[in-house]
N, C-alpha and C positions, 0 to 999 in steps of 0.2 A: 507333726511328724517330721523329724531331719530324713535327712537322704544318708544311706549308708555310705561309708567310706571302704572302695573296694583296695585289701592289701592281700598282699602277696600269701599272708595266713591263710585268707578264704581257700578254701577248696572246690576250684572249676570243676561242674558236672556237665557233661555230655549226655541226653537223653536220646534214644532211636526209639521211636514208639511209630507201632504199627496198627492202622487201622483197614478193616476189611465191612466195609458197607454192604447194607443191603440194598437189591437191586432197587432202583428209583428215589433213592434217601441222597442221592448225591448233593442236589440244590437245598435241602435242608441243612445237610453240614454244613456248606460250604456258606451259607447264608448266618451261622450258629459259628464257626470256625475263623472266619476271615476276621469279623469286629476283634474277634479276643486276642488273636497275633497282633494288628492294630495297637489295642492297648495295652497288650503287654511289651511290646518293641520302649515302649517309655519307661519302664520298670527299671531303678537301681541295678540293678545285680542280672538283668538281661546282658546276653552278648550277641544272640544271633538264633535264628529257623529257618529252615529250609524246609517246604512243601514239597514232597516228589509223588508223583503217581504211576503206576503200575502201566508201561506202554503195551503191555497186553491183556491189560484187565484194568479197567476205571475203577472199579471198586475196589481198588487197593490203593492207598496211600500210605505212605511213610512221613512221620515229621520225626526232623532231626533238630533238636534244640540246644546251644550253647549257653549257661547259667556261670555267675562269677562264684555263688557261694550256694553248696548243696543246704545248705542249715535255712536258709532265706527262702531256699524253691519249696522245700519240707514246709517250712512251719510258717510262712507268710505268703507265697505267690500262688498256691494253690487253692488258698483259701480267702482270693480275691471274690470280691462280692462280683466283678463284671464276669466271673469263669459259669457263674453257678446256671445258667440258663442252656450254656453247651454240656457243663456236666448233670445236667437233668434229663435232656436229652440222648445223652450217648448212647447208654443199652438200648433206646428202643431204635436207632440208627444203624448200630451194627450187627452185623453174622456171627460174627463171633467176635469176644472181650480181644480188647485194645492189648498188645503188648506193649511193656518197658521197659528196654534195659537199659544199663548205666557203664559209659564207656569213660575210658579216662586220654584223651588225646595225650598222643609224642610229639605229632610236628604239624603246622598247618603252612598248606601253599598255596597262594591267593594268586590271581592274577585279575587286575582290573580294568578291562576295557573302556577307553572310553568314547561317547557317545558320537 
């Protein structure tokens, strides 16, 4: 297998997917969830996730995922053999289905503190 070469062609996707647990499934996820960011962070065509959770409700979390090219997240990164153990588990995890939507970034501002 080569390694994709990311150009300017690809088409960067932004995913906001929301997830709403059921009570006590937290340590499950998060035991199901944590490896797979792990090893997707090494993936070609990854750019970035961001974990955020709900400061008034634990059972709510948000992942926010940066991708270089939508064709690669579709038809090759989701159908990674390391994902398929979290997505066997997700329905019986959550309260209600996971939303997804698909944003297209205008500007990003970073700022990086250091240690």
């Amino acid at each position: 297998m080569t390694d994709a070469v990311i150009t300017e062609e690809m088409e960067e996707v932004v995913l906001v997917i929301g997830l709403h647990l059921k009570e006590g499934a937290e340590a499950e996820f998060m035991a199901l969830l944590l490896p797979l960011l792990d090893t997707m962070r090494h993936e070609t065509t990854f750019i970035n996730t961001v974990l955020h959770r709900d400061p008034q409700d634990p059972t709510r979390l948000m992942l926010y995922e940066t991708w270089a090219d939508m064709t690669d997240l579709v038809e090759v990164q989701v159908n990674r053999p390391y994902r398929a153990a979290y997505a066997e588990r997700l329905d019986d995890l959550l309260c209600e289905p996971r939303t997804v939507e698909i944003w297209q970034r205008l500007r990003a501002d970073f700022k990086f503190l250091s240690a």
